[in-house]
Backbone bond lengths (Angstrom), bond angles and torsions (degrees), N, CA, C in turn:
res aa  C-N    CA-C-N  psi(-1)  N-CA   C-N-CA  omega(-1)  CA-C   N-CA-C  phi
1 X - - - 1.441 - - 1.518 110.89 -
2 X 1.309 127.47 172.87 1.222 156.36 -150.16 1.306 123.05 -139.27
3 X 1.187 152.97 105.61 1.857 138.21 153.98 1.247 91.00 -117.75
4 X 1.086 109.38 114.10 1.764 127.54 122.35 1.361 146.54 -76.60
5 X 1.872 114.26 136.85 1.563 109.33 -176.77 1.198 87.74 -122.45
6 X 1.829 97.20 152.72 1.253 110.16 171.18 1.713 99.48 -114.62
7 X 1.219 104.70 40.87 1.961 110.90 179.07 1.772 102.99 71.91
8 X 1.517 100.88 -7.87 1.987 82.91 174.25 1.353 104.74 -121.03
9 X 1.232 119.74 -40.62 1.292 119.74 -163.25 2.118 114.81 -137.20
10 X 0.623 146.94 133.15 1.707 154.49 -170.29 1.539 89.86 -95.95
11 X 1.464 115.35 147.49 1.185 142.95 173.05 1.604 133.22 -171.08
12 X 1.109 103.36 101.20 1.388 132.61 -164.25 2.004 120.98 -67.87
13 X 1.093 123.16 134.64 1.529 137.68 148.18 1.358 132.02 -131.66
14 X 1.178 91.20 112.55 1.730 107.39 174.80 1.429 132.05 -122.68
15 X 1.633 118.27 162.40 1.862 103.72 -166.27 1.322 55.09 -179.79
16 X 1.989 74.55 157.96 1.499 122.70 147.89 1.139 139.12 -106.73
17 X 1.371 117.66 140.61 1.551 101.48 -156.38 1.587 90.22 151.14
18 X 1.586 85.58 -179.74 2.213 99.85 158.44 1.403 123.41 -65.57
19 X 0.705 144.56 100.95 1.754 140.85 163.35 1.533 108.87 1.66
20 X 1.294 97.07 -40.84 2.023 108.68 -168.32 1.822 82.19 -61.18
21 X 1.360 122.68 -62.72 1.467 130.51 -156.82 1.371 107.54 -76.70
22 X 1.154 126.56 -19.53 1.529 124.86 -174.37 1.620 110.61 -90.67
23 X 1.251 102.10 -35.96 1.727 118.76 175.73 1.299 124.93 -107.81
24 X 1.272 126.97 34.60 1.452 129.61 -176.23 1.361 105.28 -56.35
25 X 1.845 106.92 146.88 1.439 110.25 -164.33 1.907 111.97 -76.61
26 X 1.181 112.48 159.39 1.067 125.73 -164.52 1.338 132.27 45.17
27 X 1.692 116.14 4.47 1.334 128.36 146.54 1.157 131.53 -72.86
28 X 1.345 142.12 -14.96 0.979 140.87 -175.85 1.262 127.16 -155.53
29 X 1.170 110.30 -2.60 1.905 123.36 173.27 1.328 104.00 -70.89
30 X 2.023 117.43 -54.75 0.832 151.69 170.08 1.823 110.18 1.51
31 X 1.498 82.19 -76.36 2.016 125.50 170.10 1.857 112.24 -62.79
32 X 1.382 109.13 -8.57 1.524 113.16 -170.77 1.631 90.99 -113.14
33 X 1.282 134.45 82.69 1.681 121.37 169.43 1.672 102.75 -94.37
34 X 1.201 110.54 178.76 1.313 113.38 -168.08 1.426 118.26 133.71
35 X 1.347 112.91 156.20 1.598 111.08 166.82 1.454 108.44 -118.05
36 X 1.458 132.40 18.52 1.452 142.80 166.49 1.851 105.49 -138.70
37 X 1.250 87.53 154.00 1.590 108.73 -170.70 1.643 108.74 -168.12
38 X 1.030 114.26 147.60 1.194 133.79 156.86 1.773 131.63 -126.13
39 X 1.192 125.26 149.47 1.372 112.09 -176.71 1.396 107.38 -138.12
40 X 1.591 105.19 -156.05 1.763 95.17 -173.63 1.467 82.55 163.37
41 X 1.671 115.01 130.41 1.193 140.89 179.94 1.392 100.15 -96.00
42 X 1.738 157.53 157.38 1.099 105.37 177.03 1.795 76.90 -145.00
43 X 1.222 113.90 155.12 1.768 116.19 158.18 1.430 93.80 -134.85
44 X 1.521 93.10 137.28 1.297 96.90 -179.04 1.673 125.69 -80.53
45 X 1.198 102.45 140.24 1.901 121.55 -160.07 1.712 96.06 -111.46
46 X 1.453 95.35 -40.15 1.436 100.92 -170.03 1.185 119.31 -152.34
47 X 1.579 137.77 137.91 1.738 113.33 -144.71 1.206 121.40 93.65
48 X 1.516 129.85 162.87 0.883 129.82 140.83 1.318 132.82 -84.32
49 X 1.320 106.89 172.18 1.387 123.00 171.03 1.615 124.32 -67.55
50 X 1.060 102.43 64.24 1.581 115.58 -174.25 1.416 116.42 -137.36
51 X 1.519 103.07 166.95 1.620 98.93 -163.39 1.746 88.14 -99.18
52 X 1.082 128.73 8.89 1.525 119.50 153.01 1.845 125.84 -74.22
53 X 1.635 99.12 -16.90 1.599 110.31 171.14 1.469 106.34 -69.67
54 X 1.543 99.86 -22.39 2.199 96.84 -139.71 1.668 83.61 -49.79
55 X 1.231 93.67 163.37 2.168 110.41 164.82 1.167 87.58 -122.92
56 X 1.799 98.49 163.81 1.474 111.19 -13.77 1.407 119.74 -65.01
57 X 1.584 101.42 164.74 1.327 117.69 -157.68 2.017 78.10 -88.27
58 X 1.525 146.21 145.87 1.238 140.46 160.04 1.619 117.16 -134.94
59 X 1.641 107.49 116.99 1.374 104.24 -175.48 1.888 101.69 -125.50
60 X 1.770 97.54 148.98 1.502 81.66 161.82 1.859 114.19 -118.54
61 X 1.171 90.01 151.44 1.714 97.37 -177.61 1.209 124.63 -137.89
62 X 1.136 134.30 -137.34 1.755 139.99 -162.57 1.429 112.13 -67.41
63 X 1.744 95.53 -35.99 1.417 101.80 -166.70 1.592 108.92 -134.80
64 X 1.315 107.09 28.38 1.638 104.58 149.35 1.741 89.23 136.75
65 X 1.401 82.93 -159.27 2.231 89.50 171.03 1.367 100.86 -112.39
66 X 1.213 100.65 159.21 1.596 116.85 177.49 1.776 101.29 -164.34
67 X 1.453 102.81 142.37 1.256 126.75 175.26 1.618 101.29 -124.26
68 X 1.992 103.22 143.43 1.137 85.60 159.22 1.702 106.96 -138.26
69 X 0.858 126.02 169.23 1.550 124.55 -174.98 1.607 99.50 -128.75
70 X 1.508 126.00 130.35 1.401 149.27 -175.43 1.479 132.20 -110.49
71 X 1.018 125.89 93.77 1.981 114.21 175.09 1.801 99.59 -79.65
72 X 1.007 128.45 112.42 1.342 115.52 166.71 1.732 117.58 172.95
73 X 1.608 116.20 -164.84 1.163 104.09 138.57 1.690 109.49 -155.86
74 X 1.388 117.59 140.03 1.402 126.77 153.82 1.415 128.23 -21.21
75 X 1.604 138.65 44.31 1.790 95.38 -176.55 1.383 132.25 -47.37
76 X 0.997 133.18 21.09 1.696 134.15 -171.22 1.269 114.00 -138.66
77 X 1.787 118.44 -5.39 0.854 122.04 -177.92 1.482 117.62 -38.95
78 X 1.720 127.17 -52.19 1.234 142.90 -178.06 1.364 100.62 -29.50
79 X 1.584 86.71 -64.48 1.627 100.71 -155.19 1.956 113.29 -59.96
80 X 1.152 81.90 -26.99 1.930 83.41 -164.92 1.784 87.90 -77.98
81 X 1.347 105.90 -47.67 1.829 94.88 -178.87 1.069 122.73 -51.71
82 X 1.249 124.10 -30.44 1.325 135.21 159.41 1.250 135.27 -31.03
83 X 1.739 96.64 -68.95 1.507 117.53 153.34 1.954 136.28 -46.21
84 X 1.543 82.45 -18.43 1.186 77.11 -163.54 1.762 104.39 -117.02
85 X 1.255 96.39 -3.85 1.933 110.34 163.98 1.745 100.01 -86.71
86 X 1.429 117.44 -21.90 1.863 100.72 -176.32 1.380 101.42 -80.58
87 X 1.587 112.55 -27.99 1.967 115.39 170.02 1.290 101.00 -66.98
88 X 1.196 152.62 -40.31 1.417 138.77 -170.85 1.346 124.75 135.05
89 X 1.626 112.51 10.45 1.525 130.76 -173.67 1.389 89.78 -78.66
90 X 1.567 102.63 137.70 1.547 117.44 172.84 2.156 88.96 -119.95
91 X 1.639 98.57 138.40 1.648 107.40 162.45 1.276 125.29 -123.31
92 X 0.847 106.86 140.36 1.657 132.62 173.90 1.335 116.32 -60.04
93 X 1.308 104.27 -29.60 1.963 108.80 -166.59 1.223 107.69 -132.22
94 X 1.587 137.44 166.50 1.428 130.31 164.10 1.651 93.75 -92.01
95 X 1.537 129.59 -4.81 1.692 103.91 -155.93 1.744 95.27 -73.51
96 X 1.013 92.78 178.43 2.075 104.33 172.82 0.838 105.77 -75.30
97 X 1.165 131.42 -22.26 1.850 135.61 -159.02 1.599 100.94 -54.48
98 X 1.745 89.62 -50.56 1.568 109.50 -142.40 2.434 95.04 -65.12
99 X 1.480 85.83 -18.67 2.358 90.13 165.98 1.437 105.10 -40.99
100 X 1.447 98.63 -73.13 1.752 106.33 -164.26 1.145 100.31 -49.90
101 X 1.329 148.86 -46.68 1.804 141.20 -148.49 2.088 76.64 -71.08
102 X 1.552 114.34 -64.87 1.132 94.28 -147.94 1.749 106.31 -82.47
103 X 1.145 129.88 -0.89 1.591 121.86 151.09 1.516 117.93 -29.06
104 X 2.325 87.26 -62.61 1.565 89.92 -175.12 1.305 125.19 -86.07
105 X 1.124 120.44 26.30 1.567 127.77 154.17 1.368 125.94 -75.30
106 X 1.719 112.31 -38.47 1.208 125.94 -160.81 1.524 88.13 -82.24
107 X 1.590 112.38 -62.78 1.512 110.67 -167.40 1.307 135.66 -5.79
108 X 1.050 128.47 143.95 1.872 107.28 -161.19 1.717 94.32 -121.17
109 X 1.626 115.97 21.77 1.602 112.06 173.80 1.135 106.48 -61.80
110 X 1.952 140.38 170.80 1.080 126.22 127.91 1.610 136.77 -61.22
111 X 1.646 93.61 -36.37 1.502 99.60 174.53 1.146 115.08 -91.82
112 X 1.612 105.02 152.61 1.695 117.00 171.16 1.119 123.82 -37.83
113 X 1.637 112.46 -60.49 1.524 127.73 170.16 1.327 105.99 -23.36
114 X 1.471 114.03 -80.87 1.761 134.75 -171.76 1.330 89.01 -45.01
115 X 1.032 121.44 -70.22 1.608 115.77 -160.02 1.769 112.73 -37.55
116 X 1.425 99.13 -69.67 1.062 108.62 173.30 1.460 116.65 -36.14
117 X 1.174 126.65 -44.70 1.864 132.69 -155.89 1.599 78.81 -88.22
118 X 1.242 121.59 -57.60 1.591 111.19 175.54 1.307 122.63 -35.35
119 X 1.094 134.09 -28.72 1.323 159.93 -139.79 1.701 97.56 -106.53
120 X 0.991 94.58 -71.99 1.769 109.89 -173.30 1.343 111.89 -86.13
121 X 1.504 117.96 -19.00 1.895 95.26 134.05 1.520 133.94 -63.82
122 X 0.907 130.85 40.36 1.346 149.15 165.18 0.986 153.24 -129.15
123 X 1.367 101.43 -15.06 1.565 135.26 -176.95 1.665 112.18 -120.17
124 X 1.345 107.18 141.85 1.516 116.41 -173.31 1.363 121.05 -126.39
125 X 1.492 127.25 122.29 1.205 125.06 158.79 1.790 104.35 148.68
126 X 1.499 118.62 -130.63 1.408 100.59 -170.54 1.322 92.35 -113.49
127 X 1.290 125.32 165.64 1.241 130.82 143.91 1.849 106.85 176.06
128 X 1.546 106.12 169.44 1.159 141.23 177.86 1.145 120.25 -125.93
129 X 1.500 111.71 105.83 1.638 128.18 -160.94 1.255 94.00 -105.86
130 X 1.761 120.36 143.90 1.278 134.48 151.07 1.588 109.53 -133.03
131 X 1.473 105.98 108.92 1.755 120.15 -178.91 1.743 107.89 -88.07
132 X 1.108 117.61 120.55 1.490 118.46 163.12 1.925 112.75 -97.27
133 X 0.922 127.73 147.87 1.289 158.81 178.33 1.427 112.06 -144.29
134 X 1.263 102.87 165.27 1.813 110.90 -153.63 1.381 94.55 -86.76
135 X 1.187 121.23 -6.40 1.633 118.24 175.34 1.420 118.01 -135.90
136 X 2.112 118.15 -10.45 1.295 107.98 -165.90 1.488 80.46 -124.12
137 X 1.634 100.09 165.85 1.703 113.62 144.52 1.461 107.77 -124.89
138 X 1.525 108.89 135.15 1.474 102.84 -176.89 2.058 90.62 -120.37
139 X 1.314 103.46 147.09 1.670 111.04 -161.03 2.158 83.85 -123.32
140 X 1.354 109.40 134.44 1.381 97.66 -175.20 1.789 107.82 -147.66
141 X 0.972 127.38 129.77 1.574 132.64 -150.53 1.749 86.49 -121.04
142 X 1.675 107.55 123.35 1.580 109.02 163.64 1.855 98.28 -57.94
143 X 1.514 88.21 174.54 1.348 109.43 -148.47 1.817 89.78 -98.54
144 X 1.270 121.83 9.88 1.257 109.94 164.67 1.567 123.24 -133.57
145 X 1.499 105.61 21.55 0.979 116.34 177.86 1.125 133.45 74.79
146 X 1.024 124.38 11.48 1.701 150.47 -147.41 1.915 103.70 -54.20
147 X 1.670 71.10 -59.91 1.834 92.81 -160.15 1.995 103.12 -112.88
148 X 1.044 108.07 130.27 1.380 120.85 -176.89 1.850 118.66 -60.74
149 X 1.158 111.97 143.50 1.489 120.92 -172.07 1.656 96.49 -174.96
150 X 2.022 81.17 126.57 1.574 99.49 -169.91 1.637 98.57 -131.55
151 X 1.430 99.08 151.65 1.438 113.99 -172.77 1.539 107.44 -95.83
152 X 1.294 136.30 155.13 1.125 121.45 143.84 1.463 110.17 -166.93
153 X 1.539 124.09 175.68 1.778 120.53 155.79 1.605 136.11 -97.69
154 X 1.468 87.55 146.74 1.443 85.86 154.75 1.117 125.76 -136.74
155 X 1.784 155.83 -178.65 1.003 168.59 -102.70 1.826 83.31 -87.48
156 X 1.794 89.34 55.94 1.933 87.67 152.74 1.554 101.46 105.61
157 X 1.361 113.47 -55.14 1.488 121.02 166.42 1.478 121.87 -69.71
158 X 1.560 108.90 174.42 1.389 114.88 179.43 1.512 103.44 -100.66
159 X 1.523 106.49 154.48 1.660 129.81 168.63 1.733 118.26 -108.66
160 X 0.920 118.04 116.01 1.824 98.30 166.28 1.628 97.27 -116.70
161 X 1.178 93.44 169.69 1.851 102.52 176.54 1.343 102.50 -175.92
162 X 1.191 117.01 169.08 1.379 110.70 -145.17 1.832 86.29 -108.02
163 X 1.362 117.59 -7.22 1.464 113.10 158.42 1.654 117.74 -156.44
164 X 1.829 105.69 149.29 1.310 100.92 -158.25 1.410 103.60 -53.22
165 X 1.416 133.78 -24.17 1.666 109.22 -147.45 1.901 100.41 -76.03
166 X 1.480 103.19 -12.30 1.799 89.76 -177.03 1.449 97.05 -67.15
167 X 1.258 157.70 -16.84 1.609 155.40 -160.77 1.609 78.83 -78.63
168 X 1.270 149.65 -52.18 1.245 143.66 -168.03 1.348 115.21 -57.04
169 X 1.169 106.04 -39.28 1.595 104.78 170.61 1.193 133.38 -33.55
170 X 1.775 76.95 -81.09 1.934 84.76 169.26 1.543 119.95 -111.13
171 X 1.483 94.83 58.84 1.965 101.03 170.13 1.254 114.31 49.00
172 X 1.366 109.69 42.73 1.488 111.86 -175.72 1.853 112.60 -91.12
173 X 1.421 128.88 134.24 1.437 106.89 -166.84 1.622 102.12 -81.09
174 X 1.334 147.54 150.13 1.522 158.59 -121.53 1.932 79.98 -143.39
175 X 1.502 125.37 118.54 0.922 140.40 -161.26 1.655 102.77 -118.39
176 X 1.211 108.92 -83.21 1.259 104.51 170.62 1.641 110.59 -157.83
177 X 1.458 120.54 171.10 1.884 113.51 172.47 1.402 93.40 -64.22
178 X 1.072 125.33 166.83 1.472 153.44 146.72 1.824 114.22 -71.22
179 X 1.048 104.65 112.09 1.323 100.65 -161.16 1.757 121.90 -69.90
180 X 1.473 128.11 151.53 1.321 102.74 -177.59 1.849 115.63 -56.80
181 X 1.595 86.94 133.67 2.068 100.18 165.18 1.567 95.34 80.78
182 X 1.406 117.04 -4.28 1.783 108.60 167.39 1.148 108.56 -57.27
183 X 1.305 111.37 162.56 1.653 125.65 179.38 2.126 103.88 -136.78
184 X 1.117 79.07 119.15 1.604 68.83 167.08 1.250 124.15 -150.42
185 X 1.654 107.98 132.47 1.503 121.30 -166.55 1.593 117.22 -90.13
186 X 1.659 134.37 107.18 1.063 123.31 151.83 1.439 132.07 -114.64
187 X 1.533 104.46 114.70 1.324 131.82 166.33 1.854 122.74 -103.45
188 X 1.504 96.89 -176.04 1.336 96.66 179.93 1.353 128.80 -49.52
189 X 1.197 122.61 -31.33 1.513 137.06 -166.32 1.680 101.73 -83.74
């Protein structure tokens, strides 16, 4: 899957299948405008095999839309979903992903950042988070390094991916790993 912002609004395509078949050219890029995006190849780890798993996972709520896309897995996921269906959380998906969106709903930060770090104090195990917002991307490495996340550029902007060889793809320059428990924010500024 796919979310794209064009700085106002996020809008998503997803399928199952090959990438070649899910994204055929000029079908669906077309419908994706924007100068931020995030994506996510996905096999399922956790979840089913459904196009309600595909990532990114994209919801809108109190305080805008946000998608997030995940390499990893939760061990506690159960438990926190748990917790958070006896408070009154209803889900859309079985993957784990779909915890963190509703952590960072509850969070009582003002900022995204906080929210988010609020968020991921709660949750356990490996992963590599990439959050879209209609104006930010935030790129976020567990705190033990588990699971890989790499920085890099392209034509001026930033790339992350959860490994250097996708920067090869599309001629992206390979900057550096993302260090374990780094957080990093790119926006306009």
């Amino acid at each position: 899957g796919i979310v794209a912002s064009d700085g106002y609004r996020l809008r998503a395509h997803k399928g199952l299948g090959l990438v070649s078949d899910v994204f055929k050219k000029g079908q669906v890029f077309d419908h994706l405008p924007g100068r931020s995006a995030i994506g996510h190849v996905r096999y399922s780890t956790s979840g089913g095999n459904d196009v309600k798993n595909c990532q990114p996972i994209m919801v809108d709520y109190s305080r805008g839309s946000i998608a997030v896309s995940h390499n990893g897995n939760l061990v506690n996921a159960e438990e926190v979903r748990s917790r958070l269906e006896q408070s009154g959380s209803i889900f859309s998906t079985t993957a784990d992903t779909e915890t963190i969106i509703h952590l960072l709903a509850r969070a009582q930060s003002d900022s995204l950042i906080d929210r988010i770090c609020e968020a991921l104090h709660t949750v356990k195990g490996a992963y590599s988070l990439i959050f879209l917002t209609e104006t930010r991307m935030v790129a976020v490495r567990d705190p033990n390094g588990f699971r890989p996340l790499c920085l890099g550029r392209l034509d001026g902007g930033y790339v992350v991916a959860s490994e250097s060889c996708a920067f090869d793809l599309v001629d992206a320059e390979f900057i550096r790993e993302i260090e374990p428990g780094e957080m990093i924010v790119v926006d306009k500024t």
